[in-house]
N, C-alpha and C positions, 0 to 999 in steps of 0.2 A: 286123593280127595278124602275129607273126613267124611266118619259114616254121618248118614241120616239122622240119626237121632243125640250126633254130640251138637250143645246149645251153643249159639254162636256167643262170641264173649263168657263162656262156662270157665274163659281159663283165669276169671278174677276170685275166683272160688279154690278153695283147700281139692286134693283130690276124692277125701271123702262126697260134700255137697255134689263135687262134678258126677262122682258115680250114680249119686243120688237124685240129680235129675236128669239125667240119661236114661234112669230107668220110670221116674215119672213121666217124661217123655213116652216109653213103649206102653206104660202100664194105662197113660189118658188114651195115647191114637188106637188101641186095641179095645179098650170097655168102658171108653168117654171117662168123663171126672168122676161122678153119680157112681159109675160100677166100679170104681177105682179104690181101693182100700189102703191106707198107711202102711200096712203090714203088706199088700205089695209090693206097693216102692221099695218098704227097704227089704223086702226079701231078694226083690229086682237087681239089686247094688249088693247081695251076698251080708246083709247087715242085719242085726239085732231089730225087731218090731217097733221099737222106743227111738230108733238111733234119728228116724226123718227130723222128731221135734228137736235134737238138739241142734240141727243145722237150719232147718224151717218152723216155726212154732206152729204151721199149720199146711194143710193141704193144699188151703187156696194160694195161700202163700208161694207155694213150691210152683201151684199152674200160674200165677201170675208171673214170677220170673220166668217161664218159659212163654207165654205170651208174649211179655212186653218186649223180651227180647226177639223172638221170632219174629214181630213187628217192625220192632227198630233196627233190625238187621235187613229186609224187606225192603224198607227206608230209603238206611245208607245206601244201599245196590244200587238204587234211583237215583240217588243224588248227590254220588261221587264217583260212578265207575261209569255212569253215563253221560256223555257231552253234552252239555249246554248251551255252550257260546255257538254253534252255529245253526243262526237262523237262518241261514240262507237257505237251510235245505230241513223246513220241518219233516217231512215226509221222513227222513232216515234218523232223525232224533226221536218220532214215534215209532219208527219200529225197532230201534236199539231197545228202546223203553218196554216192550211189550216183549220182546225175544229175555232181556235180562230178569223183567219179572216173570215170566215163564221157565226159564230155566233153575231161578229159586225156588221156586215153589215142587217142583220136579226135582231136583239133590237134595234140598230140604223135608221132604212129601211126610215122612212123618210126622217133625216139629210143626208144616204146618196146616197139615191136619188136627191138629192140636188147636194150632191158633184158629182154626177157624170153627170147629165142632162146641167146642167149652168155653169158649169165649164170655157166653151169658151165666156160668158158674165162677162171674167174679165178683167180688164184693162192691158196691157202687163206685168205691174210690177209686180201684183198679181200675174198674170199665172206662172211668171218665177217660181217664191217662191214655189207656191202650186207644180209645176211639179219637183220643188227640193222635197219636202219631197217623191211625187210618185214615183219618180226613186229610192230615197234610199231606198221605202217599197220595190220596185219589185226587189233591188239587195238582200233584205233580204230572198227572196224568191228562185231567181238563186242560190245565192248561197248553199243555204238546200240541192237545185237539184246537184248541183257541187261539193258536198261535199260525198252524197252517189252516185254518177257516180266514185269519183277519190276509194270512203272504196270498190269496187266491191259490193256495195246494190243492187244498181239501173242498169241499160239497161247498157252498155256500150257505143252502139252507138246513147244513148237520143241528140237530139240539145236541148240543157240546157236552151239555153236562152229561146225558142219557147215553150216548157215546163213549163216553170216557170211562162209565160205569159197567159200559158192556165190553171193553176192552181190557177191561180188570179182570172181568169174571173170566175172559179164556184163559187165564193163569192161575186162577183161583180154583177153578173146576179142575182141574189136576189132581186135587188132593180124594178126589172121589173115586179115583179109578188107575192111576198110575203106578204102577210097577219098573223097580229098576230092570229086572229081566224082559221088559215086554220088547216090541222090536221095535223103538224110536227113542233114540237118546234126549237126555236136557235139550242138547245143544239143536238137534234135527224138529226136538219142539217147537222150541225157542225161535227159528227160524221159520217154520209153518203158522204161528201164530203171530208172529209180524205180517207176513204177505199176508194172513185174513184182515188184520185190520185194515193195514195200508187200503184193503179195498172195498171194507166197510167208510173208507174214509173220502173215497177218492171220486172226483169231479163224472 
């Protein structure tokens, strides 16, 4: 498994840029963007003080590609390594959905720690972009919930949206306290917080 803090898609990059945000990577999830200095990153990557701007012309820059991709990788998990086509059975299309973004976020824990602490240190242009892919992951989500509310699965009287929000957040909250040594793997996550939901969900 790659470590935690290589960028998913880093490998469109020179090996230079990839060192270099692998170490903006450690250098945001340890002392946010704010405490974060250019001459960490590239001291981070073994490089020259100057060398970030010839590959990023700026900080934000560097945190934006690791956002946007932390995100659109996030994304893709959702909505291509998880089944779709069968509605017969929402109840196990939501908790595939909630075990795979759990276990992202837990292999991932430092990048997205990232994505989610500094998030607000991106330039308005950035943020629009990045909060587009977030709204399409969290309608991937409502709708799982909206789907076994309409088959009779789910509660009848669930608020879908407020559900679907709080089904995000037990993967999300990972990024605040999860360690790879602690004693419960991605995967024994990932499976714990599917049976929460399933029964935040259920009739």
């Amino acid at each position: 498994m790659e470590s935690d803090d290589v960028l998913p898609g880093a490998e469109a990059y020179g090996p230079v840029p990839r060192r270099l945000l692998a170490s903006a990577v450690r250098c945001f999830a340890a002392n946010g963007f704010h405490g974060t200095t250019t001459r960490d990153i590239a001291g981070g990557a073994g490089l020259s003080p100057a060398a970030l701007y010839v590959h990023f012309p700026s900080k934000e820059l560097a945190l934006y590609e690791i956002v946007r991709r932390g995100h659109q990788h996030a994304y893709d998990i959702l909505s291509t390594e998880v089944p779709s086509t069968d509605a017969a059975d929402p109840a196990a299309r939501l908790g595939a959905l909630v075990a795979a973004y759990t276990r992202f976020h837990a292999h991932r824990h430092v990048i997205a720690r990232v994505c989610q602490y500094d998030l607000a240190a991106l330039s308005e242009d950035h943020y629009a972009e990045v909060l587009r892919i977030r709204h399409e992951t969290n309608e991937i989500f409502r709708l799982a919930v909206a789907a076994g509310v309409d088959a009779g699965a789910f509660d009848p009287d669930l608020d879908v949206r407020r559900v679907a929000r709080a089904l995000i957040s037990l993967a999300i909250d990972l990024v605040r306290w999860y360690r790879p040594d602690g004693p419960e793997t991605p995967e024994q996550l990932g499976e714990l917080n599917a049976r929460l939901a399933l029964r935040m969900v259920a009739r």
